[in-house]
mmCIF file of the N, C-alpha and C atoms, coordinates in Angstrom:
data_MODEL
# 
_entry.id   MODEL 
# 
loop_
_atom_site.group_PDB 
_atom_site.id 
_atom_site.type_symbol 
_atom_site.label_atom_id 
_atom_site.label_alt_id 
_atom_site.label_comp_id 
_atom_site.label_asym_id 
_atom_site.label_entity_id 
_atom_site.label_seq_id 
_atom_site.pdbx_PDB_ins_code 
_atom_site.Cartn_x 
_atom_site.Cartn_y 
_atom_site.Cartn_z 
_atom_site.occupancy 
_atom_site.B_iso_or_equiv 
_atom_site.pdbx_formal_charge 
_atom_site.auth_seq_id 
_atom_site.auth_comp_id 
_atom_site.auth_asym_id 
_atom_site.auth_atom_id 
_atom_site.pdbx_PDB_model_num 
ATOM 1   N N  . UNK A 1 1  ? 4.826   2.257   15.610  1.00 0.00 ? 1  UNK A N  1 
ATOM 2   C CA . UNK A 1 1  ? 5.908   1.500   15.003  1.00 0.00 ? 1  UNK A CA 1 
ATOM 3   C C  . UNK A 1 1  ? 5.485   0.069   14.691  1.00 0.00 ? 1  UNK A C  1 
ATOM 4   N N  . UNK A 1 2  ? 4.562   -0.753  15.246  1.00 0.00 ? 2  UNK A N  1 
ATOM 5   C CA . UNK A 1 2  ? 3.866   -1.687  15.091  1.00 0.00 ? 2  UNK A CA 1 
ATOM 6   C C  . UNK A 1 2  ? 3.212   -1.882  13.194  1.00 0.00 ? 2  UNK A C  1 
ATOM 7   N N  . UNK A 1 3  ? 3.139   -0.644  13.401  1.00 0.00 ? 3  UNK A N  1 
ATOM 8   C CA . UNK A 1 3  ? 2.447   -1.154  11.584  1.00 0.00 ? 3  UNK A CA 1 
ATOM 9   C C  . UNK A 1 3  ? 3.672   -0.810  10.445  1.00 0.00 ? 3  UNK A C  1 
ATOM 10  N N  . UNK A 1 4  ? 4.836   -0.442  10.485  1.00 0.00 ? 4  UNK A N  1 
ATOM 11  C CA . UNK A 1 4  ? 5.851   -0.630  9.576   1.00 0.00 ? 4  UNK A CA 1 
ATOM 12  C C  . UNK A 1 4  ? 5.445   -2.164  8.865   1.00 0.00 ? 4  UNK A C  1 
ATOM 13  N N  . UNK A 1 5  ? 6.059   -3.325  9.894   1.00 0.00 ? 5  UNK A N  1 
ATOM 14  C CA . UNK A 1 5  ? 6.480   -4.411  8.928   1.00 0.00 ? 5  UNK A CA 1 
ATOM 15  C C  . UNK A 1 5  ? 5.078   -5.001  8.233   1.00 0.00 ? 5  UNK A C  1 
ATOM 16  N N  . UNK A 1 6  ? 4.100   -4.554  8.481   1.00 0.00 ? 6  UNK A N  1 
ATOM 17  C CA . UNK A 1 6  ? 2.223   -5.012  7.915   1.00 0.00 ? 6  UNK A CA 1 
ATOM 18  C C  . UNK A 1 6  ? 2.616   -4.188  6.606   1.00 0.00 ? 6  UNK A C  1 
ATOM 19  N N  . UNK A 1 7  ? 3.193   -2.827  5.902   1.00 0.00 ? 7  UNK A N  1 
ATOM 20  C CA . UNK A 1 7  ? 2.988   -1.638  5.345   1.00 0.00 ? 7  UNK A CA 1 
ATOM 21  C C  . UNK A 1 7  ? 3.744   -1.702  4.414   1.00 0.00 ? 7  UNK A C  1 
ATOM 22  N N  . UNK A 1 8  ? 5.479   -1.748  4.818   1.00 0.00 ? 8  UNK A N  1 
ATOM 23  C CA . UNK A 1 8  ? 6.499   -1.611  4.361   1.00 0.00 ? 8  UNK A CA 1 
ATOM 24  C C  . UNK A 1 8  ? 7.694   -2.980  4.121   1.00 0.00 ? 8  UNK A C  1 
ATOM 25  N N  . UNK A 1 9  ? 8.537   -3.070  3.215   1.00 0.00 ? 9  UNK A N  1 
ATOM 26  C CA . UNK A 1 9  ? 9.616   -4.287  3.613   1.00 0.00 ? 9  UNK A CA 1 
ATOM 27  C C  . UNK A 1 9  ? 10.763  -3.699  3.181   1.00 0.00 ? 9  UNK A C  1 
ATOM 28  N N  . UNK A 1 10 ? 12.056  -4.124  3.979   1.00 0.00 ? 10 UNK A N  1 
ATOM 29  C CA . UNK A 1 10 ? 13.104  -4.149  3.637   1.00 0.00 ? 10 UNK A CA 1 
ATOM 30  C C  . UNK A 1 10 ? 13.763  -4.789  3.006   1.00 0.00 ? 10 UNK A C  1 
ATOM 31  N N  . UNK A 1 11 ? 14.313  -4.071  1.884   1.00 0.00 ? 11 UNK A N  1 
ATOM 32  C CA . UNK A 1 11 ? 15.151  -4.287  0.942   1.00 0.00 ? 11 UNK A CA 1 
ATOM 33  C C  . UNK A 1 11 ? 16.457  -3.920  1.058   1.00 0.00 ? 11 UNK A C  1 
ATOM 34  N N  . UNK A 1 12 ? 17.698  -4.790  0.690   1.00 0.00 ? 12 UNK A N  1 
ATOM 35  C CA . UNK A 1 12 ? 19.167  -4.364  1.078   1.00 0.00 ? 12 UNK A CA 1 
ATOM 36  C C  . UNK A 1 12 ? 19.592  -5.272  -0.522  1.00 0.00 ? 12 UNK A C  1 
ATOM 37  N N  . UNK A 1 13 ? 20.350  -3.921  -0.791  1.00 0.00 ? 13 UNK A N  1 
ATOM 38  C CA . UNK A 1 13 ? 21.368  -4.245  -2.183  1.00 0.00 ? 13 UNK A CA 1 
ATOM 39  C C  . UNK A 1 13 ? 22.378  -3.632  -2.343  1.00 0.00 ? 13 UNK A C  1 
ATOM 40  N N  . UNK A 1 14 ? 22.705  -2.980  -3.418  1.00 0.00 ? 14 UNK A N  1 
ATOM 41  C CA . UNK A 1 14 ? 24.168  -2.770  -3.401  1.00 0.00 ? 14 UNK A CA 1 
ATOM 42  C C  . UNK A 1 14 ? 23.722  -0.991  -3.540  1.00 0.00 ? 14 UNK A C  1 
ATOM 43  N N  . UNK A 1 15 ? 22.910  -0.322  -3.736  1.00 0.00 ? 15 UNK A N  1 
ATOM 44  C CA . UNK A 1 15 ? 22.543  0.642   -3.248  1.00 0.00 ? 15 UNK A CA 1 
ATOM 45  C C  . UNK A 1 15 ? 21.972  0.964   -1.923  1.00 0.00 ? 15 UNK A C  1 
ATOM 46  N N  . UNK A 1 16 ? 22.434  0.095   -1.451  1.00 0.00 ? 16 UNK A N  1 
ATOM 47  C CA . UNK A 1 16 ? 22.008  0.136   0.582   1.00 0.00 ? 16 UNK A CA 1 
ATOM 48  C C  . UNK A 1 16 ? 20.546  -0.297  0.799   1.00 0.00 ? 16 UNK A C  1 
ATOM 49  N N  . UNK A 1 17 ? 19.976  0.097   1.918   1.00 0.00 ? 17 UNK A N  1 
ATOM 50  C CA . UNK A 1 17 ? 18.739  -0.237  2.555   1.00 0.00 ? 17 UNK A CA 1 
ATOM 51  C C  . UNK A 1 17 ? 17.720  0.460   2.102   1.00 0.00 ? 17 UNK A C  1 
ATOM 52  N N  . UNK A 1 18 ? 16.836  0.068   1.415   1.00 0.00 ? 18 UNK A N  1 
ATOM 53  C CA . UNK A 1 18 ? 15.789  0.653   0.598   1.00 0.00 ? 18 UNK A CA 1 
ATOM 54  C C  . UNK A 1 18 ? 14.356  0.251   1.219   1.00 0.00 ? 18 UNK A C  1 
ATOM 55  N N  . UNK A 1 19 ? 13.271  0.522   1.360   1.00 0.00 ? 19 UNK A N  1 
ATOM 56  C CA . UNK A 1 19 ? 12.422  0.527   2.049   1.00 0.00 ? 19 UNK A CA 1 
ATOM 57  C C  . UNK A 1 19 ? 10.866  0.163   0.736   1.00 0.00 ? 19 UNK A C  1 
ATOM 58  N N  . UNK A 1 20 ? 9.795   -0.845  0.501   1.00 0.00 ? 20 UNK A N  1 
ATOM 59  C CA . UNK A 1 20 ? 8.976   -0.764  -0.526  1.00 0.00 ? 20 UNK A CA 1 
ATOM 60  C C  . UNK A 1 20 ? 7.709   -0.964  0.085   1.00 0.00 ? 20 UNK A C  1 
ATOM 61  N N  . UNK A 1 21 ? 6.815   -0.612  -0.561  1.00 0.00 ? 21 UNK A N  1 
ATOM 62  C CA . UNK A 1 21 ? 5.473   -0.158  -0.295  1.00 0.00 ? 21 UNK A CA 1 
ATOM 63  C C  . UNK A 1 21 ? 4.870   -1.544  -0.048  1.00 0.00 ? 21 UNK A C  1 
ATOM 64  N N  . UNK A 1 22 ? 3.943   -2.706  0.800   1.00 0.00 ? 22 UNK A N  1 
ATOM 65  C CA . UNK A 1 22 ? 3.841   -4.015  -0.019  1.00 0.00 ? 22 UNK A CA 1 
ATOM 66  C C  . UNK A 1 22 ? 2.256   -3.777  -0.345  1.00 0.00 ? 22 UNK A C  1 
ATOM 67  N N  . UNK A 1 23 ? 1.819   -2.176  0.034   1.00 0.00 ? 23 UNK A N  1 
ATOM 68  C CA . UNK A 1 23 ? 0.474   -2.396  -0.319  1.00 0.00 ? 23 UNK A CA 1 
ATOM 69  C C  . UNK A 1 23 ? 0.117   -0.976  -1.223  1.00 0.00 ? 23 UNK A C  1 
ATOM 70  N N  . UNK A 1 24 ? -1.082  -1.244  -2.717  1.00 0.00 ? 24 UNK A N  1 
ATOM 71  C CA . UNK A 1 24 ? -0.930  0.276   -3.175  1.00 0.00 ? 24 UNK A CA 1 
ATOM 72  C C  . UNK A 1 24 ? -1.481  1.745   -2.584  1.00 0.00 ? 24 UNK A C  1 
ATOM 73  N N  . UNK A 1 25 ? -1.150  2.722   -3.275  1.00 0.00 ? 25 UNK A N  1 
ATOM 74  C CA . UNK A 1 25 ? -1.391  3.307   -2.615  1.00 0.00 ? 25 UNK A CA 1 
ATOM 75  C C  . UNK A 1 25 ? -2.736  4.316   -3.454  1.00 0.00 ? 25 UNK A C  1 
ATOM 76  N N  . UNK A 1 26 ? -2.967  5.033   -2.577  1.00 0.00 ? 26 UNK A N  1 
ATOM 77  C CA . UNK A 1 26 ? -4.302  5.817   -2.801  1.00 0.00 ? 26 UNK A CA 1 
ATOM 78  C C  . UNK A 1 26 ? -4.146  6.600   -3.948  1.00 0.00 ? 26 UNK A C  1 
ATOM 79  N N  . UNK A 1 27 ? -4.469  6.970   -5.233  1.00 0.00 ? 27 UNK A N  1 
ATOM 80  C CA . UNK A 1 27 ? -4.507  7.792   -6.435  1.00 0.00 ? 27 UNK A CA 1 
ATOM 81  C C  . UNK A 1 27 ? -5.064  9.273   -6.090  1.00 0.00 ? 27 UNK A C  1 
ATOM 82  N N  . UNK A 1 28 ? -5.977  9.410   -5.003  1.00 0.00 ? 28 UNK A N  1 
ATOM 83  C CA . UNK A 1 28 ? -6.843  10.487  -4.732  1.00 0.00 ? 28 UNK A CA 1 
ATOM 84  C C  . UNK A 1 28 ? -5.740  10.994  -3.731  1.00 0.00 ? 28 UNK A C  1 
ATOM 85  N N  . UNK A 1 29 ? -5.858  10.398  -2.643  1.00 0.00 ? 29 UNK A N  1 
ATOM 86  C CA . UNK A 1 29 ? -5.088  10.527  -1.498  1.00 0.00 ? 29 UNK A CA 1 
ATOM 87  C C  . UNK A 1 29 ? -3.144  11.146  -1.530  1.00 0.00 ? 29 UNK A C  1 
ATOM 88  N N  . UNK A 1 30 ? -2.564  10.169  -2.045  1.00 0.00 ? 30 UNK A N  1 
ATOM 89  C CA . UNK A 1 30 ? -1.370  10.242  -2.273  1.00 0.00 ? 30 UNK A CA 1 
ATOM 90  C C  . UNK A 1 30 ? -0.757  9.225   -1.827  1.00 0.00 ? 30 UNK A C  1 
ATOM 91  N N  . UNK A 1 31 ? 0.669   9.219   -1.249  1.00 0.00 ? 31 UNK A N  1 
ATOM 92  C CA . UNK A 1 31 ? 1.574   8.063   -1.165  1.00 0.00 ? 31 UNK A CA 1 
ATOM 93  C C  . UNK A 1 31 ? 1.295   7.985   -0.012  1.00 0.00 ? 31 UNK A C  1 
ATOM 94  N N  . UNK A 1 32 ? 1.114   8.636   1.222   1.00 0.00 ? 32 UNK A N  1 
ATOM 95  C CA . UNK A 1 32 ? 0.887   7.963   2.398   1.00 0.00 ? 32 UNK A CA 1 
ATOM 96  C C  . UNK A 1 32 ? -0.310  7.364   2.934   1.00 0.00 ? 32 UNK A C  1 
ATOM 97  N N  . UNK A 1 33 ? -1.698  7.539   1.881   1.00 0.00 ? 33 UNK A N  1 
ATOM 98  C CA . UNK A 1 33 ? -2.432  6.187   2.106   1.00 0.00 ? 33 UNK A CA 1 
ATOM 99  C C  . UNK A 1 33 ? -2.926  5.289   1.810   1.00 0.00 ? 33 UNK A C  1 
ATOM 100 N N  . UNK A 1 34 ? -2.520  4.355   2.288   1.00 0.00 ? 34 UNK A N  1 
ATOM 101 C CA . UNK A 1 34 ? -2.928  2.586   1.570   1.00 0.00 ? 34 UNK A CA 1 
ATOM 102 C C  . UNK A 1 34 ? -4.384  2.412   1.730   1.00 0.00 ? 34 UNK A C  1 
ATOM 103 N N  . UNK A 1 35 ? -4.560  1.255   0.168   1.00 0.00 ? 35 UNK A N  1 
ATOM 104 C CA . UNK A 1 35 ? -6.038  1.246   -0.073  1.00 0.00 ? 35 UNK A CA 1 
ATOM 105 C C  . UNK A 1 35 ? -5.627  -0.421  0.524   1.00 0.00 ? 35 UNK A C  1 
ATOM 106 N N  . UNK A 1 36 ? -7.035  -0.809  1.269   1.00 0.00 ? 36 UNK A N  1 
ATOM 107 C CA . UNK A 1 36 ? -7.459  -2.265  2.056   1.00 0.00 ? 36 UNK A CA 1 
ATOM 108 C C  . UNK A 1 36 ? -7.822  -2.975  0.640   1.00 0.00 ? 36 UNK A C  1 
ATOM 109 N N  . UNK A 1 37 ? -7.082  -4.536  0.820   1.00 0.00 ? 37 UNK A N  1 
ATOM 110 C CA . UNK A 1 37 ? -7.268  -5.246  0.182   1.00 0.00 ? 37 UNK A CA 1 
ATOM 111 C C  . UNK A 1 37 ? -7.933  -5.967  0.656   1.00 0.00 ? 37 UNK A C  1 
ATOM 112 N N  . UNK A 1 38 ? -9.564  -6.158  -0.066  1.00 0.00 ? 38 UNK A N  1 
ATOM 113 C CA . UNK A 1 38 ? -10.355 -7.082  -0.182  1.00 0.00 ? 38 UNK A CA 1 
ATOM 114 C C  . UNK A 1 38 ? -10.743 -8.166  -0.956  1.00 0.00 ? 38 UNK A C  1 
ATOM 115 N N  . UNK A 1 39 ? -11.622 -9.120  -0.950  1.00 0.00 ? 39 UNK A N  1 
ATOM 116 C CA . UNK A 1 39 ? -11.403 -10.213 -1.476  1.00 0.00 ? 39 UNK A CA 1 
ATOM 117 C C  . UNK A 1 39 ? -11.943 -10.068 -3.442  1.00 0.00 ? 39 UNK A C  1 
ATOM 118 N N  . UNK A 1 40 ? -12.407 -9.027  -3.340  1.00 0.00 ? 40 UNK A N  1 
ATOM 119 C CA . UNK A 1 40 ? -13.148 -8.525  -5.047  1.00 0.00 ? 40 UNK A CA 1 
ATOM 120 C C  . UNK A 1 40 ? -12.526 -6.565  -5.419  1.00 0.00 ? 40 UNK A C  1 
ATOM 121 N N  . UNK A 1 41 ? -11.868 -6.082  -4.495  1.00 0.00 ? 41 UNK A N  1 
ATOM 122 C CA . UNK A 1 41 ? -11.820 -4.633  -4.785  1.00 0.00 ? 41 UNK A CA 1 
ATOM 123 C C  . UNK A 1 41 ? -10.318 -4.185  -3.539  1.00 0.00 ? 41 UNK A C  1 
ATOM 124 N N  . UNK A 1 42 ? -9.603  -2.878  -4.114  1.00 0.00 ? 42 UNK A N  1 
ATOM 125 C CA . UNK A 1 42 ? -8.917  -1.986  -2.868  1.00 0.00 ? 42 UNK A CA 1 
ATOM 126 C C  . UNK A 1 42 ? -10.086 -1.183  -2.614  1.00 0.00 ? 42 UNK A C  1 
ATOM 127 N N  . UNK A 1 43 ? -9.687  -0.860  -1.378  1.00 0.00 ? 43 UNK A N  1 
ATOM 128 C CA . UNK A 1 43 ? -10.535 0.629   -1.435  1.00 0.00 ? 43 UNK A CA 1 
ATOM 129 C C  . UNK A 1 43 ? -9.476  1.629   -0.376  1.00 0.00 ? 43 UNK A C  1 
ATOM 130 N N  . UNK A 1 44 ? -10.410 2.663   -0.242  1.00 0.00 ? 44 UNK A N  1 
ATOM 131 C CA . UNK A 1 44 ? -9.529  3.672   0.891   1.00 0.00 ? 44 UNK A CA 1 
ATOM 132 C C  . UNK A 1 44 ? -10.574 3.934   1.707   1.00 0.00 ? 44 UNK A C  1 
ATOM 133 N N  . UNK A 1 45 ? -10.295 4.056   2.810   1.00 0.00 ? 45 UNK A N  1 
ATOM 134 C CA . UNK A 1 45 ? -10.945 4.463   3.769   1.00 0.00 ? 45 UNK A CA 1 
ATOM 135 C C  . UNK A 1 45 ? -11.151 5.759   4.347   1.00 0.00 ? 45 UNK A C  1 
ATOM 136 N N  . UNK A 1 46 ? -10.125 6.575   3.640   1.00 0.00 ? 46 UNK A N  1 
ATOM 137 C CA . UNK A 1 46 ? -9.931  7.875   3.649   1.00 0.00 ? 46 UNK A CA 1 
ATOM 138 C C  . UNK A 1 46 ? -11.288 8.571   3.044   1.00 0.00 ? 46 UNK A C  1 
ATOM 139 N N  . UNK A 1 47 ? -11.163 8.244   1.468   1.00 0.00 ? 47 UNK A N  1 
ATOM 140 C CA . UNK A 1 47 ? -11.891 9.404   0.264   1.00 0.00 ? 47 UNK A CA 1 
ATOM 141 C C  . UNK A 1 47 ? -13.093 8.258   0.255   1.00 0.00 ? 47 UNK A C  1 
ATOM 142 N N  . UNK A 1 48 ? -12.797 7.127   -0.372  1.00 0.00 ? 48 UNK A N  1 
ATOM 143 C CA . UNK A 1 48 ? -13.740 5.974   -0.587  1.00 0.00 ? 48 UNK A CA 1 
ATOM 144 C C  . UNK A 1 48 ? -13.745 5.882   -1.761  1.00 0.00 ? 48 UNK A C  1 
ATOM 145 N N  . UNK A 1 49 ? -12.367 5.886   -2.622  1.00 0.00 ? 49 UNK A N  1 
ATOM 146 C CA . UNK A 1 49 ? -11.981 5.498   -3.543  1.00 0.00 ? 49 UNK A CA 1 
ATOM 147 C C  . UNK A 1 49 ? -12.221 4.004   -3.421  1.00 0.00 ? 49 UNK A C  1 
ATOM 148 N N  . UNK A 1 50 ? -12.701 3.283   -4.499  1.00 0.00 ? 50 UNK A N  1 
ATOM 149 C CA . UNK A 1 50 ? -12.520 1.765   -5.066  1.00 0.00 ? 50 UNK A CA 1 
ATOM 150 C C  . UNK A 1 50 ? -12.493 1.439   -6.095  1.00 0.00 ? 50 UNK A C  1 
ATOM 151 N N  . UNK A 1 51 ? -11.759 0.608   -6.242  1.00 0.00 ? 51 UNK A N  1 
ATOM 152 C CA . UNK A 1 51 ? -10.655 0.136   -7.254  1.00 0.00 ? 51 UNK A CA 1 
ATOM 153 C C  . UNK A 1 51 ? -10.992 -1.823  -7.394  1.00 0.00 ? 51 UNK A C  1 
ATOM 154 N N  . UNK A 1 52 ? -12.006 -2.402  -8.537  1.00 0.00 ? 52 UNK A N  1 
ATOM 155 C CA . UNK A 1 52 ? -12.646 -3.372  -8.171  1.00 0.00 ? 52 UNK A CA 1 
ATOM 156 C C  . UNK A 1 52 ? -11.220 -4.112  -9.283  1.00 0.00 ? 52 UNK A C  1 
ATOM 157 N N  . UNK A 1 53 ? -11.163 -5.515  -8.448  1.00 0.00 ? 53 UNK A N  1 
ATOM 158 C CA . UNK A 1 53 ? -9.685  -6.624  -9.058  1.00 0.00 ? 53 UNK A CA 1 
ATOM 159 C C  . UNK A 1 53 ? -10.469 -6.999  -10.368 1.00 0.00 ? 53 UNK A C  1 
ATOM 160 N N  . UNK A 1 54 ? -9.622  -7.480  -11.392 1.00 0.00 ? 54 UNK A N  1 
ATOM 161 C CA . UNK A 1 54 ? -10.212 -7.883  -12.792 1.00 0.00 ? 54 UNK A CA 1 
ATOM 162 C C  . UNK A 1 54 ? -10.007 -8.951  -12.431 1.00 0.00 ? 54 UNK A C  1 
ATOM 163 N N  . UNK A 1 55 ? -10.904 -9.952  -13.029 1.00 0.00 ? 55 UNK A N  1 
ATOM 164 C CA . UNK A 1 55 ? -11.090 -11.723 -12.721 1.00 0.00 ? 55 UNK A CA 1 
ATOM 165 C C  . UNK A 1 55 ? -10.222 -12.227 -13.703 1.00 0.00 ? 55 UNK A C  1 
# 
């Protein structure tokens, strides 16, 4: 339960309590795993997908 608020944030509107991703997620993998943001690329740690940032 410790890694929710690192992962996820809460959102409250007039459609109630909604829950958003704050990090993306894996293309190979699927929605439940987040790629590590580094200082030039994501990657996954899963597959070893990387995904390099445009300057």
């Amino acid at each position: 339960m410790a890694a929710i608020p690192e992962f996820y944030e809460v959102v409250s509107g007039k459609g109630g309590v909604k829950l958003r991703r704050k990090r993306k997620a894996c293309p190979r993998c699927g929605a439940g795993v987040f790629l590590a943001e580094h200082a030039d690329r994501y990657s996954c740690g899963k597959c070893g997908y990387t995904e390099f940032r445009k300057k």
